[in-house]
C-alpha positions in Angstrom: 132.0 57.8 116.9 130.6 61.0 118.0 127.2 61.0 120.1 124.8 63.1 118.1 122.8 65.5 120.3 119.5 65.1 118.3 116.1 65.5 119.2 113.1 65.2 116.7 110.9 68.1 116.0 107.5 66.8 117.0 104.4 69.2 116.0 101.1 69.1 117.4 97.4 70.6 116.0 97.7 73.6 119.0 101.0 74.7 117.4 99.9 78.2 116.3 100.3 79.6 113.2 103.2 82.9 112.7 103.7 85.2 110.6 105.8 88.3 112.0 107.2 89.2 109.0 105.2 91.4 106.5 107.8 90.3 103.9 107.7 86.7 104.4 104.7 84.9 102.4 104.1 81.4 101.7 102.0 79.6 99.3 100.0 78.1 102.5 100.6 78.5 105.9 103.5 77.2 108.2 103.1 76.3 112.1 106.2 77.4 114.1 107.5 74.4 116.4 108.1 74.5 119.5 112.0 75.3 119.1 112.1 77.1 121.8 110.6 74.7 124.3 113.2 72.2 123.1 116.2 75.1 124.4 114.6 74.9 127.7 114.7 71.3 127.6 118.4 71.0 126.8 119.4 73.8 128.9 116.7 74.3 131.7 118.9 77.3 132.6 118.4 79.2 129.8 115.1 81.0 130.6 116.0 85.0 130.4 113.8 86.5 128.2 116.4 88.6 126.5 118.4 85.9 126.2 115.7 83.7 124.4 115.2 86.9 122.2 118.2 86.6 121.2 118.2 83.4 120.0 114.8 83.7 118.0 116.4 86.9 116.5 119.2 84.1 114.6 117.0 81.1 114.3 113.6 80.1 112.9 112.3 76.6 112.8 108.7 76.0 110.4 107.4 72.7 109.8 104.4 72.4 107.5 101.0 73.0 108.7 99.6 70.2 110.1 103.0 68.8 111.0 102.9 66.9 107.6 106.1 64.7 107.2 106.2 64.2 103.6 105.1 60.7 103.2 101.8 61.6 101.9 102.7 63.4 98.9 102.6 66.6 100.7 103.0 69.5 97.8 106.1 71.5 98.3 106.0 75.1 99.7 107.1 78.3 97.8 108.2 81.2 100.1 108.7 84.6 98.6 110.9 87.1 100.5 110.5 90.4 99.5 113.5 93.0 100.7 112.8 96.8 99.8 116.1 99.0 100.2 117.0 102.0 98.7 120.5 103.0 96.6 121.9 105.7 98.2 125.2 104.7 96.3 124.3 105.8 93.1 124.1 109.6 93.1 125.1 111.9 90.9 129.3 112.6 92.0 130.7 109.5 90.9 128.3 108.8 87.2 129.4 112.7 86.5 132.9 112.1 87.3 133.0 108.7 85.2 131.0 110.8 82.8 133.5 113.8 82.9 136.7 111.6 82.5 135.1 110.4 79.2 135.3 114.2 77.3 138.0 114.1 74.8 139.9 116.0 72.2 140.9 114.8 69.7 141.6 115.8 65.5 138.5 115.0 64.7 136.3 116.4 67.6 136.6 118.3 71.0 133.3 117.0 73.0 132.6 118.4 76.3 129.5 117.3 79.2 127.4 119.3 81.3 124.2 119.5 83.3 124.8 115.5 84.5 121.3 114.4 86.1 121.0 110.4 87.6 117.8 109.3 87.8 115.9 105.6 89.1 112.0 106.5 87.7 110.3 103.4 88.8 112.6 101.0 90.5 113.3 98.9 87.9 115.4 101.5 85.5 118.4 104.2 85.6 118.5 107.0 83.3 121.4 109.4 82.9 121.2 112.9 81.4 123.7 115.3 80.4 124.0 118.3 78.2 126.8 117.7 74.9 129.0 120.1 73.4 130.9 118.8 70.2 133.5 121.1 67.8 133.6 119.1 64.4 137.0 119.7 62.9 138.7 119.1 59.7 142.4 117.6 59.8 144.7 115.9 58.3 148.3 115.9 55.9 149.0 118.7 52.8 152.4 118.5 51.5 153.4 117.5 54.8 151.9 120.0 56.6 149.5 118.5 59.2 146.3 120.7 59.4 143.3 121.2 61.6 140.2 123.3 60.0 137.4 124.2 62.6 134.4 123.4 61.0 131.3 124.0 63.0 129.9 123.4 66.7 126.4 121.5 67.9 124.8 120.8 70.9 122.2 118.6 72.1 120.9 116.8 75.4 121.4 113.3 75.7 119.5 110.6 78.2 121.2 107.4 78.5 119.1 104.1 79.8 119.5 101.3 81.7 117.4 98.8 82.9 118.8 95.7 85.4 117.3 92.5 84.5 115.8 89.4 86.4 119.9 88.4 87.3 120.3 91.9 88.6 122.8 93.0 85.8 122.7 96.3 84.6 122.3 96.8 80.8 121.8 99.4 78.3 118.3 99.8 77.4 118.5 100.8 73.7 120.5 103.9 72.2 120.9 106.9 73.6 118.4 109.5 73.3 119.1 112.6 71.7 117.0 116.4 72.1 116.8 119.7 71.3 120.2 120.0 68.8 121.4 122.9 67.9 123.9 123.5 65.1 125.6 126.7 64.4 126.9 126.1 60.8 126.9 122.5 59.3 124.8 119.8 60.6 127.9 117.4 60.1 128.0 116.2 63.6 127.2 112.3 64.8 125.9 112.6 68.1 125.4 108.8 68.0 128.9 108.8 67.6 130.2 111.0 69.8 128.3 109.7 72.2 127.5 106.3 71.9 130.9 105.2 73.5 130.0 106.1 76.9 127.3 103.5 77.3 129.5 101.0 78.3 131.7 102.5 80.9 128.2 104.1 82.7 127.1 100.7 82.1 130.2 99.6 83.9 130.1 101.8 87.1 126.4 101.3 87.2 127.0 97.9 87.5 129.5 98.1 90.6 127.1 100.7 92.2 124.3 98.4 92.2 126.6 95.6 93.6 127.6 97.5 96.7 124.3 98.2 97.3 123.4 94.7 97.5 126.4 94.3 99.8 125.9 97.2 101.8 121.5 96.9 102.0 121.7 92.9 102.6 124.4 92.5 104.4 123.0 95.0 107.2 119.5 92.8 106.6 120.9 89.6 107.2 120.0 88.9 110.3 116.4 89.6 109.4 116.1 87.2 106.4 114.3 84.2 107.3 116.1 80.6 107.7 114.5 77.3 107.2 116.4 75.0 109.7 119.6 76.8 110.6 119.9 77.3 106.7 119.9 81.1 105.4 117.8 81.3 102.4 120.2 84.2 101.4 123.0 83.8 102.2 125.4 86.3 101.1 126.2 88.1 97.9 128.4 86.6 95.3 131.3 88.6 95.7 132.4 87.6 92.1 129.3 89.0 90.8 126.2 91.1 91.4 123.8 88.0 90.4 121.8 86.3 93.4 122.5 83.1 92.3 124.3 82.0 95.5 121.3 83.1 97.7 119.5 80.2 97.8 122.5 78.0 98.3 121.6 76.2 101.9 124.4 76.8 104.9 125.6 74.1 106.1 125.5 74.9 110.0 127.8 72.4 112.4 127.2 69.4 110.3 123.4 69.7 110.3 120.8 68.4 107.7 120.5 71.0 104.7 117.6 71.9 103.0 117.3 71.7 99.6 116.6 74.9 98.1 115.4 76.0 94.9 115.4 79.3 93.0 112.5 80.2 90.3 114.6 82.5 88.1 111.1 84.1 86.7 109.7 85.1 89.5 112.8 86.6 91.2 114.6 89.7 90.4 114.0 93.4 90.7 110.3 95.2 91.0 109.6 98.2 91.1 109.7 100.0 94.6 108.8 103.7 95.6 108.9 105.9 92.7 109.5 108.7 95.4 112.6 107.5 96.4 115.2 105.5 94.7 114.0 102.3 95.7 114.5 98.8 94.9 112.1 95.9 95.7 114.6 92.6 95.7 112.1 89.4 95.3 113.2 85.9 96.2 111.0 83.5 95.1 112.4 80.1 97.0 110.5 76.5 97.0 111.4 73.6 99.1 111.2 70.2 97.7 108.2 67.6 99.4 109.4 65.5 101.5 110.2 67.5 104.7 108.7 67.8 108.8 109.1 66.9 111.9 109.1 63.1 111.8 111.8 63.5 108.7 114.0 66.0 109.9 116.1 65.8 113.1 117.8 68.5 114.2 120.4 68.9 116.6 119.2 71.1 119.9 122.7 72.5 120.9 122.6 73.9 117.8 119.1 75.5 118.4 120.1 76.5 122.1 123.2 78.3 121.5 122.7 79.6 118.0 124.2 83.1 119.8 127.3 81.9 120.2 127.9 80.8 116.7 126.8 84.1 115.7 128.8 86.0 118.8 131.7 82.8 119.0 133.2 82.5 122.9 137.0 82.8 123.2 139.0 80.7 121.7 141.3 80.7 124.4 140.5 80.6 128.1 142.7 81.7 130.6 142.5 79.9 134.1 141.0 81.5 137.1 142.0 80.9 140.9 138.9 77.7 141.7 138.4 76.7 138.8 138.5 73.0 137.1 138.4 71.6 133.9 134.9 70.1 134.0 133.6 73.9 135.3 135.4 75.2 132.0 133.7 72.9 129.6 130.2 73.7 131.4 130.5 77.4 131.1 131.7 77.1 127.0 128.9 74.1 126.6 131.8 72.3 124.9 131.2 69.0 122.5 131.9 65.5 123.9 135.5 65.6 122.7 136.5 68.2 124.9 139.4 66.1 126.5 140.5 64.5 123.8 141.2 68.1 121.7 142.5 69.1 125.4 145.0 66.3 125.3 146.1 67.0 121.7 146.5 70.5 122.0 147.5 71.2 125.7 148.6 67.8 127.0 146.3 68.5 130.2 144.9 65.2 130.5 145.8 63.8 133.9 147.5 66.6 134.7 146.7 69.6 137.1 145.4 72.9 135.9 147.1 76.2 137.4 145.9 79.6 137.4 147.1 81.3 133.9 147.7 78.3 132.3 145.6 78.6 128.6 143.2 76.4 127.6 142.1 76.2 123.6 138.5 75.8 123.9 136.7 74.6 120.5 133.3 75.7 119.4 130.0 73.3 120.9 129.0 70.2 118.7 126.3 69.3 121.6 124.9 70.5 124.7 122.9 67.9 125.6 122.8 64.4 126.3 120.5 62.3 123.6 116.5 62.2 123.4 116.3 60.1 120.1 119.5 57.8 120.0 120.8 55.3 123.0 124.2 57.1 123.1 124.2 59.7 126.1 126.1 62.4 127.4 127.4 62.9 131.0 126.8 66.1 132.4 129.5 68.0 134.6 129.2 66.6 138.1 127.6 63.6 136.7 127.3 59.8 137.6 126.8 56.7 136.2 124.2 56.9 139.2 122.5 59.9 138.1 122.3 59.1 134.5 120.5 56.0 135.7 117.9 58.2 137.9 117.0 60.3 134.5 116.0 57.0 133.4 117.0 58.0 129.4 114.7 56.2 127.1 114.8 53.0 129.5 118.6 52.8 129.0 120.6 51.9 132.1 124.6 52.1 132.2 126.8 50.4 134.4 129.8 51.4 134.8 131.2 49.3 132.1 129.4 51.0 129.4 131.4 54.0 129.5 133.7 54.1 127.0 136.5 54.6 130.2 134.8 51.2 131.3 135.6 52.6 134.6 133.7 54.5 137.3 136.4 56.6 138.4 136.9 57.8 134.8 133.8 59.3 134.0 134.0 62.6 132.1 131.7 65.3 131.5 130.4 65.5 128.0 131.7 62.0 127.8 129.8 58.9 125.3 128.1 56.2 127.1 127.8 53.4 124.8 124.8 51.7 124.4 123.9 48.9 126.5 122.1 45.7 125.7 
């Protein structure tokens, strides 16, 4: 069974309240813990301040205020995320050509489109203007003579509407809107007619617009949204749709605990941004269920400490250098406790001699640490059953014949030492 690197998340009354995103509100405040501290404790090496940075910039860790744990009936907490980004994607060229490749001929009509204006007026709706042309004609079999009679021309300016609604789909927002006609013989022309057809492939290509302007404005933000315990609120855009129903579907990082969060379809949608420029106002309102803080929720430091290189993996592969050995290896990738075992399996090197050149496969971290909370420990490279004893873990005290080797001479770094009596 595989040690769990765990460590709980203990909050304190000092722990001072943040807020460093504008965007970010909750319905009452949250403490930051002291994630941070707990890297250094794991890795006492990692104390760069860039390097910290840059695992802040993927992780944040709130417990309640207070350090509540749940058990006494603590309310649950709403956060509302707020993402403004603009839509530089829809623009004029592509609604004209869609609108364009819609003009027909036919024996009935000839209808041609000019004077194509896209505009968003208050964030929340699209509006599309154009100028019409339509020749009415007359047509159809005499004696077997097909005909065609021109009957009369009109003109008129049409505005089409859309609105997106609270699932971010674009719809047409009643009929289209016709001004200023003009008819040069007969008023025998159905604009609504004429017209009325386009709707639905605007509607269409507005709809795939706005999608790739979710892609394209959130996926750029992503590394900006908050996360609640390695889980991304947001977490990506349904590719199958332009809805944000799988936003607030929890990630499941490495194994760790997920968070159960919930969406309030009424207060999440579009708002209106800046009337000035095409902007949309994307609001996420998200609530996590009661029950949740630091003496409930263990999280796994490794995870915490080298966030970075999930998001920015190592090499898979490693070639050897001239010095090195396998336990340096696993230090510098911070490999999981089954580092040997996957070693054996995949490269047969187990009890064998590494060369330079030879390549290793080097899986992703599990832990980085040896355990705080659990009697399992790790052994660091370089390690002894000596050493682990000096640490003093918790008051646990292996002999030699609690490693799993049950054999001094076969200790191994990253390696489970089983609990002792």
């Amino acid at each position: 069974m595989r040690a769990l690197v765990v460590i709980l998340l203990c909050a304190a009354s000092e722990l001072a309240y943040v807020q460093s995103d504008p965007d970010l509100n909750v319905d009452r405040p949250f403490s930051t813990s002291t994630a941070i501290d707990n890297v250094k404790l794991c890795d006492p090496n990692i104390q760069n301040a860039e390097e910290l940075s840059r695992i802040e910039k993927f992780f944040y860790d709130f417990v309640p205020e207070r350090g509540g744990d749940g058990q006494d009936g603590s309310p649950e907490v709403t956060i509302t995320r707020n993402i403004a980004f603009s839509m530089p994607e829809i623009g004029s060229s592509p609604i004209s050509a869609k609108i364009h490749s819609l003009d027909h001929s036919s024996c009935e009509s000839e209808l041609k489109t000019s004077d194509i204006k896209v505009e968003i007026p208050d964030g929340h709706h699209i509006t599309v203007s154009f100028h019409v042309d339509v020749s009415a004609n007359d047509c159809g079999w005499f004696l077997g003579v097909h005909y065609k009679n021109y009957i009369g021309s009109g003109s008129a300016d049409i505005r089409l509407s859309f609105v997106l609604d609270s699932d971010l789909q674009v719809q047409m927002d009643g009929n289209p809107a016709i001004s200023n006609e003009h008819y040069d013989t007969n008023p025998f022309f159905d604009f609504i007619g004429a017209v009325s057809p386009m709707g639905t492939p605007v509607a269409a290509l507005l709809r795939s617009m706005v999608h790739a302007a979710l892609v394209d404005n959130l996926g750029a933000a992503a590394t900006h949204l908050y996360e609640i315990g390695n889980q991304a609120a947001f977490k990506a855009v349904n590719a199958s749709n332009s809805s944000i129903a799988a936003y607030s579907k929890s990630l499941d990082l490495l194994g760790s605990p997920s968070w159960v969060l919930t969406t309030d379809p009424i207060m999440s949608g579009f708002s209106p941004g800046n009337p000035a420029a095409p902007t949309f106002v994307l609001v996420q309102r998200t609530t996590l269920a009661p029950y949740f803080g630091p003496t409930a929720y263990a999280i796994r430091v490794g995870e915490i400490a080298y966030i970075k290189d999930l998001a920015i993996p190592k090499p898979r592969v490693h070639e050897v250098k001239s010095g090195e050995s396998i336990w340096r290896i696993a230090k510098g990738y911070r490999l999981d406790p089954h580092i040997y075992l996957r070693v054996e399996d995949i490269n047969g090197l187990r009890g064998k001699p590494i060369r330079p050149g030879d390549k290793i496969i080097v899986p992703l971290l599990y832990e980085a640490c040896e355990a705080i909370v659990i009697q399992d420990s790790l052994v660091r490279p370089a390690d002894s059953v000596y050493k682990i004893n000096a640490r003093k873990l918790e008051g646990f005290r292996p002999k030699p014949s609690d490693l799993r080797s049950g054999n001094l001479n076969l200790i191994y770094p990253y390696e489970s030492i089983l609990p002792g009596d």
